[in-house]
FIVEX-166546 format. One record per atom (N, C-alpha, C, O, CB): residue number from 1; atom name; x, y, z. Coordinates in nm, 3 decimals, m for minus. Glycine has a CB too. Example, Ala and Ser with C-alpha at 12.3 -4.5 7.8 and 13.67 -1.06 7.14 Angstrom:
BEGIN
SITE   nr  atom       xx       yy       zz
SITE    1     N    1.319   m0.569    0.780
SITE    1    CA    1.230   m0.450    0.780
SITE    1     C    1.320   m0.330    0.780
SITE    1     O    1.424   m0.332    0.846
SITE    1    CB    1.131   m0.447    0.905
SITE    2     N    1.285   m0.225    0.708
SITE    2    CA    1.367   m0.106    0.714
SITE    2     C    1.290    0.003    0.787
SITE    2     O    1.341    0.114    0.804
SITE    2    CB    1.408   m0.060    0.572
END
This chain:
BEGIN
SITE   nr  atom       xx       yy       zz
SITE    1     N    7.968    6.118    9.870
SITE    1    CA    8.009    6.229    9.787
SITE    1     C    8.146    6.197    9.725
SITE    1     O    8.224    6.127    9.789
SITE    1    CB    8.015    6.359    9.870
SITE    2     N    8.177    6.242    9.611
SITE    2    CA    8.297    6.179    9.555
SITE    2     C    8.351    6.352    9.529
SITE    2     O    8.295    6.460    9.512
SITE    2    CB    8.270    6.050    9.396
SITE    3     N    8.534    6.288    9.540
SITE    3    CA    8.604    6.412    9.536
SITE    3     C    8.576    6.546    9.504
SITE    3     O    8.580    6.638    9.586
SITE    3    CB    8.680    6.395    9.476
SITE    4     N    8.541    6.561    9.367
SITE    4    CA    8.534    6.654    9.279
SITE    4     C    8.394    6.711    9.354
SITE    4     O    8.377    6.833    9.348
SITE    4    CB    8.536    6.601    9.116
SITE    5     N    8.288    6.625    9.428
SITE    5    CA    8.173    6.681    9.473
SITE    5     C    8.227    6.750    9.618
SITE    5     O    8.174    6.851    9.663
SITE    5    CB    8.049    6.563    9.484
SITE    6     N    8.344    6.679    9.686
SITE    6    CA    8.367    6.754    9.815
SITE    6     C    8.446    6.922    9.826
SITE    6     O    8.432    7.014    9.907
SITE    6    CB    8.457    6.648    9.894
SITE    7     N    8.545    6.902    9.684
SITE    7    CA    8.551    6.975    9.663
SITE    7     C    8.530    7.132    9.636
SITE    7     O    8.579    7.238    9.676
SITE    7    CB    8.558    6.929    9.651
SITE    8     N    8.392    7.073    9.509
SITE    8    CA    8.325    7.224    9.470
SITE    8     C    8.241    7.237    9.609
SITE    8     O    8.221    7.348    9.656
SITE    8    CB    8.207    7.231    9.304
SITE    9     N    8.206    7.150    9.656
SITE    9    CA    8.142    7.228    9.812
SITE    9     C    8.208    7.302    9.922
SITE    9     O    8.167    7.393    9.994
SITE    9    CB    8.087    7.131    9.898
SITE   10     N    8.349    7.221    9.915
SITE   10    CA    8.475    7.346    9.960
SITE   10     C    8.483    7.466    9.913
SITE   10     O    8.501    7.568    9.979
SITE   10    CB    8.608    7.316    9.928
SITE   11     N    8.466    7.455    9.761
SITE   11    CA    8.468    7.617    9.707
SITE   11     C    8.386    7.669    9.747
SITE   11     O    8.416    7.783    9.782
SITE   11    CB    8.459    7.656    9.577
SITE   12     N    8.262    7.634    9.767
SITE   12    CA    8.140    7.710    9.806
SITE   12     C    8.128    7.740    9.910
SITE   12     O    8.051    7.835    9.925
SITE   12    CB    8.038    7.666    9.787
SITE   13     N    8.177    7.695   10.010
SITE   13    CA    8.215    7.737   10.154
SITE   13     C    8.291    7.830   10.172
SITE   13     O    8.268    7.918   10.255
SITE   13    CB    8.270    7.651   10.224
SITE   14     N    8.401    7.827   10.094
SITE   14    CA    8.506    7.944   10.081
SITE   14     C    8.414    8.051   10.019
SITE   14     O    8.339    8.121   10.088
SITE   14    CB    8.650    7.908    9.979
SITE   15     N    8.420    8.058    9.928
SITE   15    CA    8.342    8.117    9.867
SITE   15     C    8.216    8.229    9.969
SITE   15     O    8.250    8.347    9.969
SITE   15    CB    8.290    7.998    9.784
SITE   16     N    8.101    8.202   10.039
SITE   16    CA    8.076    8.243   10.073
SITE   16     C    8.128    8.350   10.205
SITE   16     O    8.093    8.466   10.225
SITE   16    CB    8.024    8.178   10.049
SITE   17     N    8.217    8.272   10.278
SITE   17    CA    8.300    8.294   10.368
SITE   17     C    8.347    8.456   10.310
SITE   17     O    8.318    8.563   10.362
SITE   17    CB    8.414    8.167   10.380
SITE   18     N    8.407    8.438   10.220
SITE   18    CA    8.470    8.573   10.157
SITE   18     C    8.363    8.652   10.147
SITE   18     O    8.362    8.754   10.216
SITE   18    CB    8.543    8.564   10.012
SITE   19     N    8.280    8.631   10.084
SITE   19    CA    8.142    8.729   10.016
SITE   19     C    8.056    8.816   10.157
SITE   19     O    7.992    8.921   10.153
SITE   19    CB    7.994    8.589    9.923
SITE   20     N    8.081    8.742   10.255
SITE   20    CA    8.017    8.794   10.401
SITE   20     C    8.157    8.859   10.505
SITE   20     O    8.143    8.912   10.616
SITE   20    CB    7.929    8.631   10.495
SITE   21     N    8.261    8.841   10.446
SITE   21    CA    8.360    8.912   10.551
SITE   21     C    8.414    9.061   10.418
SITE   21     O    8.471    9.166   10.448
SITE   21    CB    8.535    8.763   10.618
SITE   22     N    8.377    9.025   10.306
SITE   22    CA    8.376    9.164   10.208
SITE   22     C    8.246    9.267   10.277
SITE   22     O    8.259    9.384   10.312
SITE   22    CB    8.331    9.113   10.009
SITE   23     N    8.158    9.209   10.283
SITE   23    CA    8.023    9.204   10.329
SITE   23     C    7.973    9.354   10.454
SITE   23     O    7.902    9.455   10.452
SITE   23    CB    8.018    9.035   10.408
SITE   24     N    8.087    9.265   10.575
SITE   24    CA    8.135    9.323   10.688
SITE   24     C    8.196    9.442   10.641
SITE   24     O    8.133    9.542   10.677
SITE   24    CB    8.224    9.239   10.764
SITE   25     N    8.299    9.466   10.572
SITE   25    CA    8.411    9.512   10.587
SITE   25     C    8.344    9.640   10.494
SITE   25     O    8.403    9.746   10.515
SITE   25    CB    8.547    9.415   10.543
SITE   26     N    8.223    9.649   10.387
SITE   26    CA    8.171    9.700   10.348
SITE   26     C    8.111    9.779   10.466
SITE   26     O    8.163    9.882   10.508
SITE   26    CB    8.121    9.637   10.268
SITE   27     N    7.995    9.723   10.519
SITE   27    CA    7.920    9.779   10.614
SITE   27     C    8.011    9.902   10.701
SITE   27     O    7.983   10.022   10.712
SITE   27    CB    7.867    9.656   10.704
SITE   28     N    8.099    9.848   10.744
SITE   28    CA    8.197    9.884   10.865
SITE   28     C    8.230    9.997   10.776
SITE   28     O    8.205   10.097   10.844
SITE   28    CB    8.333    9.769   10.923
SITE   29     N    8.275   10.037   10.659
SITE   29    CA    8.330   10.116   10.586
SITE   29     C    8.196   10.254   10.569
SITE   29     O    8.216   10.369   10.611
SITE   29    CB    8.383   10.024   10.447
SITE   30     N    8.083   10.214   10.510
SITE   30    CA    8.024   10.297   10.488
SITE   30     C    7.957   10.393   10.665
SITE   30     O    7.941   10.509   10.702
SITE   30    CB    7.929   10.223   10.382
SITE   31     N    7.942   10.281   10.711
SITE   31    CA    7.901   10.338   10.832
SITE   31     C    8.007   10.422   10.923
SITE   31     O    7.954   10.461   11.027
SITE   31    CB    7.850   10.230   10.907
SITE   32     N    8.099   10.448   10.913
SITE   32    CA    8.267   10.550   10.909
SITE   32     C    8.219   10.624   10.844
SITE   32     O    8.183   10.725   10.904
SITE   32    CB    8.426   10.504   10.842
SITE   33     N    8.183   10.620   10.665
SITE   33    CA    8.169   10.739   10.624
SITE   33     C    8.057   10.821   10.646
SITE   33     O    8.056   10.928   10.586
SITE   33    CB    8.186   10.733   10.519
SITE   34     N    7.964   10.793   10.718
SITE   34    CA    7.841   10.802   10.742
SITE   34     C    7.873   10.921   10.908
SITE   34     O    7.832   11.031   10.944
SITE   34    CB    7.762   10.619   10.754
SITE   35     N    7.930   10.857   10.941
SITE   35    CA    7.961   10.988   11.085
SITE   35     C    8.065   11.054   11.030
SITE   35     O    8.065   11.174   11.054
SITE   35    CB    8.018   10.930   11.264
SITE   36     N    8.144   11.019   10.973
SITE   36    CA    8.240   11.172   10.930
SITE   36     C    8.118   11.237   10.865
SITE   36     O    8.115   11.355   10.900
SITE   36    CB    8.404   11.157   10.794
SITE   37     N    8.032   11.212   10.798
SITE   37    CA    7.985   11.343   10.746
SITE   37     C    7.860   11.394   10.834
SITE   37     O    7.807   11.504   10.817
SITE   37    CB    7.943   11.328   10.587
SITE   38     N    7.826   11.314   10.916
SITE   38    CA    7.722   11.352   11.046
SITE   38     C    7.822   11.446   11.133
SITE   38     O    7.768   11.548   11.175
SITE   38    CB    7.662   11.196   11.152
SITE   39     N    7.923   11.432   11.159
SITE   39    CA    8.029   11.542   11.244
SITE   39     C    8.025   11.612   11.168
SITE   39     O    7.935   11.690   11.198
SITE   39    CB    8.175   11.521   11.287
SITE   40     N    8.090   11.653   11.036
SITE   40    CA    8.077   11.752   10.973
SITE   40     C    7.971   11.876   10.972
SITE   40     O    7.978   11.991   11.016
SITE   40    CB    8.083   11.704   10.885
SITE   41     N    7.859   11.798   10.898
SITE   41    CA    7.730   11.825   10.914
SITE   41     C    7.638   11.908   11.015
SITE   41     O    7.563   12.005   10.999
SITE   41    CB    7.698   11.727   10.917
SITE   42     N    7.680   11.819   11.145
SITE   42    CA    7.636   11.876   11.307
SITE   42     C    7.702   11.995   11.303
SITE   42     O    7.638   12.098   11.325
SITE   42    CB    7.689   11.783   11.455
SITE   43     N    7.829   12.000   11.277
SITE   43    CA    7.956   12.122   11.308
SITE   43     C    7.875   12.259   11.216
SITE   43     O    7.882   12.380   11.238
SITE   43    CB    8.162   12.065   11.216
SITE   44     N    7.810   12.194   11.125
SITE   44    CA    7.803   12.364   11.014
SITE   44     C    7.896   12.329   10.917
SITE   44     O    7.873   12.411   10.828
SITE   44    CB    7.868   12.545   11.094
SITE   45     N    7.966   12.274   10.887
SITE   45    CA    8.109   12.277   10.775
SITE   45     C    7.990   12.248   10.625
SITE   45     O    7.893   12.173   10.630
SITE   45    CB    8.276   12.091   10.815
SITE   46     N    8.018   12.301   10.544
SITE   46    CA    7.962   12.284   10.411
SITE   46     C    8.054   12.156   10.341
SITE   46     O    8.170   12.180   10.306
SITE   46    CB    7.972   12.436   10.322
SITE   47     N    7.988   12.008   10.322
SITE   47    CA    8.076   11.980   10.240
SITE   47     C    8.014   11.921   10.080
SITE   47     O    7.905   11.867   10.060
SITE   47    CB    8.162   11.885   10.320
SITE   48     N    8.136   11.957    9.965
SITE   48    CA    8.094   11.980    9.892
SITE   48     C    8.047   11.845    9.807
SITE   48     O    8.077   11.742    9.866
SITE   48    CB    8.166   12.067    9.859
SITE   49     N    7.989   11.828    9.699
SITE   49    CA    7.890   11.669    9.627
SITE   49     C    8.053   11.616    9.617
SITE   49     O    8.064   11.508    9.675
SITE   49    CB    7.759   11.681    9.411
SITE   50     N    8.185   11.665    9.557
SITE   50    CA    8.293   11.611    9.571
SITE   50     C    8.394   11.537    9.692
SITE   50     O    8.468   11.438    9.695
SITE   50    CB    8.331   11.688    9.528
SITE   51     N    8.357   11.632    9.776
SITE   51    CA    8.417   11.566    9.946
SITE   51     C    8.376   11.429    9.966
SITE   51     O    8.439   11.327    9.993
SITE   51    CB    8.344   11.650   10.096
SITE   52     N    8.188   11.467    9.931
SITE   52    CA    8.111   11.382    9.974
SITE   52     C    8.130   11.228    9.932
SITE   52     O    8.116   11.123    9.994
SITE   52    CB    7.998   11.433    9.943
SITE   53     N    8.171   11.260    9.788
SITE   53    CA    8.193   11.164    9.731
SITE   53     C    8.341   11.060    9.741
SITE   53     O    8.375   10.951    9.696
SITE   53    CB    8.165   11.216    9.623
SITE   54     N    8.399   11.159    9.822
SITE   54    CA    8.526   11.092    9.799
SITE   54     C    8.555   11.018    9.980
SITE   54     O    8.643   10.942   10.019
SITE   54    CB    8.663   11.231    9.730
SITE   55     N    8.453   11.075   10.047
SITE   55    CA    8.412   11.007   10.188
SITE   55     C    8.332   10.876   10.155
SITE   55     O    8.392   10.769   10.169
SITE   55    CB    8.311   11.113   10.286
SITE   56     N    8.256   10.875   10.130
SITE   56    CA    8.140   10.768   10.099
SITE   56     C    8.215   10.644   10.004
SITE   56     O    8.195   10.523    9.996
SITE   56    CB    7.996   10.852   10.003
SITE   57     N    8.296   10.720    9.948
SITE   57    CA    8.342   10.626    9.851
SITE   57     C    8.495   10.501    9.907
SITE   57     O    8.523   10.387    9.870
SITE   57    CB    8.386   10.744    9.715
SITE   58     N    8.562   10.594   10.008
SITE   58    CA    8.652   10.502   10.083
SITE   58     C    8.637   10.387   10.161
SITE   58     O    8.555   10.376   10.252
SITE   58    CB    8.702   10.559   10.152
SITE   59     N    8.734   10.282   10.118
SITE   59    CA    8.699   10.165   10.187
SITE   59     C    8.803   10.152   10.272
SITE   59     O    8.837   10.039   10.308
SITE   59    CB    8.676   10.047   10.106
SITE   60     N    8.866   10.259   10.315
SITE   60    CA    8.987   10.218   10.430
SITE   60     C    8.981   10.287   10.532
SITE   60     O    8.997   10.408   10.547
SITE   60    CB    9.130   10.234   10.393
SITE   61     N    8.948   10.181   10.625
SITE   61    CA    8.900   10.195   10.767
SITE   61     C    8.933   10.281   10.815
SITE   61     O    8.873   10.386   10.839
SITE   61    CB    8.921   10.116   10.848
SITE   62     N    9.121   10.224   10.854
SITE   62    CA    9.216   10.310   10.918
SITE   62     C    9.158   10.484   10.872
SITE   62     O    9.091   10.554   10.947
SITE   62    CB    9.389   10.260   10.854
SITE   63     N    9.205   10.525   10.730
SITE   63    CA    9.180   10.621   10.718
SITE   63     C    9.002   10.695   10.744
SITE   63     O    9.002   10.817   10.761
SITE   63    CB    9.243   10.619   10.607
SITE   64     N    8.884   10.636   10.747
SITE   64    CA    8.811   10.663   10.780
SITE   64     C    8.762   10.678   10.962
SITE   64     O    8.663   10.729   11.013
SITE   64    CB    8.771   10.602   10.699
SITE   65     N    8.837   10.636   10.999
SITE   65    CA    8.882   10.692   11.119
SITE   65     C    8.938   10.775   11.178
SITE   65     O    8.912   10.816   11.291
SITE   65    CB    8.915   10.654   11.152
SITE   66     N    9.044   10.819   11.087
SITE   66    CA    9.114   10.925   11.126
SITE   66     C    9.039   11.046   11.111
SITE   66     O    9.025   11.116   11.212
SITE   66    CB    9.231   10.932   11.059
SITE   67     N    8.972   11.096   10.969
SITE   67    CA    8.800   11.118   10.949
SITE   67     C    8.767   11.143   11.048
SITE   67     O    8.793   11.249   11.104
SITE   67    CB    8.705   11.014   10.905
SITE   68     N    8.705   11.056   11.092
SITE   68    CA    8.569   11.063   11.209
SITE   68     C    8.651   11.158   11.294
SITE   68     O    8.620   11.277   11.293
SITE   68    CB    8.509   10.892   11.308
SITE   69     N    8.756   11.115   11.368
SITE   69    CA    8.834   11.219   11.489
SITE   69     C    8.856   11.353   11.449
SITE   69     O    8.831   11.447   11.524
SITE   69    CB    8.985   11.172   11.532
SITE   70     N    8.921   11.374   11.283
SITE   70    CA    8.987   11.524   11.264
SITE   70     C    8.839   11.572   11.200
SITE   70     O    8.836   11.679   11.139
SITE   70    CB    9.156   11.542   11.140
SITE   71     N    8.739   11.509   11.212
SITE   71    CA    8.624   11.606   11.167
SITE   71     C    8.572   11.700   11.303
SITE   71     O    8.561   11.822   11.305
SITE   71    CB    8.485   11.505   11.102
SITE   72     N    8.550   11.625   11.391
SITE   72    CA    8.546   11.708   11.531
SITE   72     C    8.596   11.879   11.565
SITE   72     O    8.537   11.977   11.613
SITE   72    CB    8.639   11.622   11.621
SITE   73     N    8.762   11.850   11.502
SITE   73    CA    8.826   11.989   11.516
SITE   73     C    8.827   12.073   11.427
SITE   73     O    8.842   12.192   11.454
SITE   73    CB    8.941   11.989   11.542
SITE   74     N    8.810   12.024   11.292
SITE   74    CA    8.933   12.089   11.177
SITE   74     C    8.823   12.190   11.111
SITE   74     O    8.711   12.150   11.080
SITE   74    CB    9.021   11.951   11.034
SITE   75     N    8.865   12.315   11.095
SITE   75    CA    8.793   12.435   11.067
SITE   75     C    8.721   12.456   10.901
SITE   75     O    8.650   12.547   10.858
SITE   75    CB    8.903   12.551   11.099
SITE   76     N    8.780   12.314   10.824
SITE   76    CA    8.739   12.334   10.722
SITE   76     C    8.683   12.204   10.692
SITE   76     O    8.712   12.126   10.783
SITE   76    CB    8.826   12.389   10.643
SITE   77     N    8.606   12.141   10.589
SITE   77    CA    8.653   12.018   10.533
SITE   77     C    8.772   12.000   10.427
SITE   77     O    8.803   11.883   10.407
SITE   77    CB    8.544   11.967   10.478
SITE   78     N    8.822   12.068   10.376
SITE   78    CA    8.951   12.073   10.283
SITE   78     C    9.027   12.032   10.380
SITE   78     O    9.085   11.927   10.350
SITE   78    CB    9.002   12.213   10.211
SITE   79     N    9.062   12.088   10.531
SITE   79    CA    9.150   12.035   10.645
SITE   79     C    9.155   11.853   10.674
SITE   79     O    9.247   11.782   10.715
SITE   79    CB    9.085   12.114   10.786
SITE   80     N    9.106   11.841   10.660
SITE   80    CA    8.996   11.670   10.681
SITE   80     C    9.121   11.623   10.560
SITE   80     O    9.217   11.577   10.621
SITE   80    CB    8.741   11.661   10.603
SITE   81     N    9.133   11.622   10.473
SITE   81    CA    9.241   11.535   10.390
SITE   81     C    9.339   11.623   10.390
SITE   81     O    9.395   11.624   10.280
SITE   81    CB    9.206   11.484   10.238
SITE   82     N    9.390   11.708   10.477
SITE   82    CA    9.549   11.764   10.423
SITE   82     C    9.627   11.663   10.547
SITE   82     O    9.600   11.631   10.662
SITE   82    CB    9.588   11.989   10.444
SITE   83     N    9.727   11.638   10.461
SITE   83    CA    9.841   11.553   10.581
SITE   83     C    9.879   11.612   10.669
SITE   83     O    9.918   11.727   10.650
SITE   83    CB    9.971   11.505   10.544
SITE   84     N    9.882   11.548   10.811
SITE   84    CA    9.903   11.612   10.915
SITE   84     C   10.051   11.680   10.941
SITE   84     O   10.148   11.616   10.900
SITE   84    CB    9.866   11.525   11.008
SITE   85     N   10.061   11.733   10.969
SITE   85    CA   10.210   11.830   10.969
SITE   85     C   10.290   11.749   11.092
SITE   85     O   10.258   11.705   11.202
SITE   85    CB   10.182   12.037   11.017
SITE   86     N   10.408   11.755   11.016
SITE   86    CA   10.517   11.703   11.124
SITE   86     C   10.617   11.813   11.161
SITE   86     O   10.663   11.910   11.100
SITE   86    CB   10.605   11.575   11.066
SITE   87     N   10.636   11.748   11.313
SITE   87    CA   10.742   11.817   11.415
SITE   87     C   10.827   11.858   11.376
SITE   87     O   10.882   11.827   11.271
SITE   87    CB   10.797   11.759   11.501
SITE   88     N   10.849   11.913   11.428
SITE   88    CA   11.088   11.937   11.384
SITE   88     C   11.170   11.876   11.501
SITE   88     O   11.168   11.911   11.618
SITE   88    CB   11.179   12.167   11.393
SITE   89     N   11.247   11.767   11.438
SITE   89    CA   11.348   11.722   11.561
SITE   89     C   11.350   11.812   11.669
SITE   89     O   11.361   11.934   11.666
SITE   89    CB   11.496   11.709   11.520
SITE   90     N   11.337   11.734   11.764
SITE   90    CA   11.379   11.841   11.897
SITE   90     C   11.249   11.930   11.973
SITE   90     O   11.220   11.965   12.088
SITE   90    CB   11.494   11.973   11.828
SITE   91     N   11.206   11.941   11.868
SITE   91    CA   11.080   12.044   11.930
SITE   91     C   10.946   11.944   11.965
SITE   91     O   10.899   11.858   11.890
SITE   91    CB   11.023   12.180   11.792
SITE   92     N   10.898   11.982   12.105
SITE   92    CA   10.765   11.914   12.121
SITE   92     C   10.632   11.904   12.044
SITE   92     O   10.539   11.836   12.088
SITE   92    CB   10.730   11.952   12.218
END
């Protein structure tokens, strides 16, 4: 095999490499959004083709996790994306 051939077969190695850890990272993503709205769902919460869309549509884990947990409690789905409220110095 000569350079330029070891090469583009490097790219193609890379190449795939990426396309299957996007791949993953896809899967992993939708399937997050997939139980936040099964918690929801189970709970009774109505959520609306917009929620829905903006669940299904996230690709960040972290935050689709947080999801999955505050769907459990939170009395609304509008609650589900409001930022969580912080302490006041001093107070527990």
């Amino acid at each position: 095999m000569t350079g330029a051939q070891l090469l583009r077969e490097e790219g193609r190695r890379e190449g795939r490499a990426e396309g299957e850890a996007e791949g993953l990272a896809r899967g992993k993503a939708e399937a997050r959004a997939e139980a936040v709205l099964a918690v929801l769902e189970a709970r009774g919460l109505r959520v609306s083709d917009d929620q829905r869309a903006l669940i299904a549509g996230s690709t960040d884990l972290g935050q689709l996790e947080r999801w999955v947990r505050k769907a459990a409690t939170v009395k609304t789905v509008g609650a589900l994306f409001a930022a969580p409220k912080r302490r006041a110095k001093g107070r527990p």
